[in-house]
N, C-alpha and C positions, 0 to 999 in steps of 0.2 A: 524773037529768040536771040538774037544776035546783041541787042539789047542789054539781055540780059547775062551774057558774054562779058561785057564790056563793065557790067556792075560788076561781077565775080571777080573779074582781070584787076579792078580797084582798089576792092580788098583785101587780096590778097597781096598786092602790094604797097598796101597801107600797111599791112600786119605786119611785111617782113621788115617795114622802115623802121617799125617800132620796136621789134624783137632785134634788131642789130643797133637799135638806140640802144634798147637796153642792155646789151655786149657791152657796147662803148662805156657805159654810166658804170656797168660792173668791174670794166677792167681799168677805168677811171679811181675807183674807189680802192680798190685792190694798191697802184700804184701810192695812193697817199697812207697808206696804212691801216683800211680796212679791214674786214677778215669778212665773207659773203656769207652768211647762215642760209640764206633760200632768195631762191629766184621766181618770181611768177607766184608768188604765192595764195591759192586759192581757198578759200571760204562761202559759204552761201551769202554772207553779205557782202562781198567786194572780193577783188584784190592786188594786194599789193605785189610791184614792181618788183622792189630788191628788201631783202633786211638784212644788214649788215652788223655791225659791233665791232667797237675801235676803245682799245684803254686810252682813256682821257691824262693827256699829261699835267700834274700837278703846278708842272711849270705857268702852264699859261694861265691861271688867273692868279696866281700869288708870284709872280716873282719879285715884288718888294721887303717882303715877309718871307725869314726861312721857315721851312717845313720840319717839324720833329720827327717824323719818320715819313719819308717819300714813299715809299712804297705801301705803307698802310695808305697814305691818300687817295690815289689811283682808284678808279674804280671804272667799269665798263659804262659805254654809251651805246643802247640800242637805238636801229638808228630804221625807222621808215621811211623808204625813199619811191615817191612817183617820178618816171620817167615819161617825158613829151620831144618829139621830134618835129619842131614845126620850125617855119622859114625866121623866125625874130624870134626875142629873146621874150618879148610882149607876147607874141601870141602863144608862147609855149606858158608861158604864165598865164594867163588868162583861161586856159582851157585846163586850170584844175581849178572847177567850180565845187562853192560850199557842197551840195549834192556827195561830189565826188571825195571829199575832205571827209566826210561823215563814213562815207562807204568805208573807206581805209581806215578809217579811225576804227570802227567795227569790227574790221579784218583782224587787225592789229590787235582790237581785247581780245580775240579767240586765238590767235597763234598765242598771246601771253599764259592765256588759261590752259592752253594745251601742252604748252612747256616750262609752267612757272616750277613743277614739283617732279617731271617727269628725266629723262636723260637722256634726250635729244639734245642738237647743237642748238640749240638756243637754252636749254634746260636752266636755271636759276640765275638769270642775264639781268632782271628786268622784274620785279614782283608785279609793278605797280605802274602804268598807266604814265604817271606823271612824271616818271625819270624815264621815258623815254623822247627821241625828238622824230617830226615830221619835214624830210626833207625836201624838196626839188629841184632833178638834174634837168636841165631844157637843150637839147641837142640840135644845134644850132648850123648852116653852113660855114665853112668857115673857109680860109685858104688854101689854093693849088688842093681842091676837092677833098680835104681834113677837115672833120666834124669839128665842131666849135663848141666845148663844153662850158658849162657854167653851174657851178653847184650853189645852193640856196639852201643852207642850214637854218631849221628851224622857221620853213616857210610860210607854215600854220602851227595852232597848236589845239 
């Protein structure tokens, strides 16, 4: 009995490590100019951490080349993010196995199919699979007991 005290006592503190990682990855994103659509977001095949979307600045791949109209270029980035809380930045990488990659990938067709035509916050973000990116935040220890974030754009695809 007590045993099984000690499993329970576990994970649920495994849970809340990863539910206040993913606080941190949210308000992580938020600071750099994300915008949060859903949190936790659940599906019968998987699911995903965070979905976010950030207007992509025109600036950053052309700025040799002027732009004819800046603001027609712009266009939104949805963005799939898994979040991992582990002691290195290795082993929060390593512990999103292909398994796990396909899950979210899954996730990710049905919130799209769910919001591609509909008028929800993610509503007409995203038709299609391929414009969007899969990222990961690895939550790290870091200094005088501060998480140590590290974001990984475009981690799989």
């Amino acid at each position: 009995m007590i045993q099984g005290a000690k499993v329970r006592g576990a994970k649920v503190k495994a849970w809340q490590r990863g539910r206040n990682a993913e606080r941190v990855a949210a308000w992580y994103l938020r600071a750099r100019g994300y915008r949060i659509l859903a949190e936790r977001y659940k599906t019968p095949s998987g699911e995903i951490d965070l979905i976010a979307t950030r207007l992509a600045s025109p600036l950053a791949k052309t700025i040799a080349r002027p732009i004819a109209n800046p603001i027609a270029s712009r266009r939104r980035h949805l963005v799939f993010v898994e979040v991992k809380a582990r002691a290195t930045l290795q082993d929060g990488l390593e512990a999103i196995s292909p398994r796990q990659q396909q899950r979210i990938r899954a996730a990710a067709e049905t919130f799209l199919a769910r919001n591609a035509s509909g008028t929800g916050r993610g509503a007409g973000l995203a038709p299609r699979l391929s414009q969007c990116r899969f990222d990961a935040i690895i939550i790290t220890p870091g200094r005088f007991g501060l998480p140590r974030v590290t974001h990984r754009p475009n981690a799989w695809v």
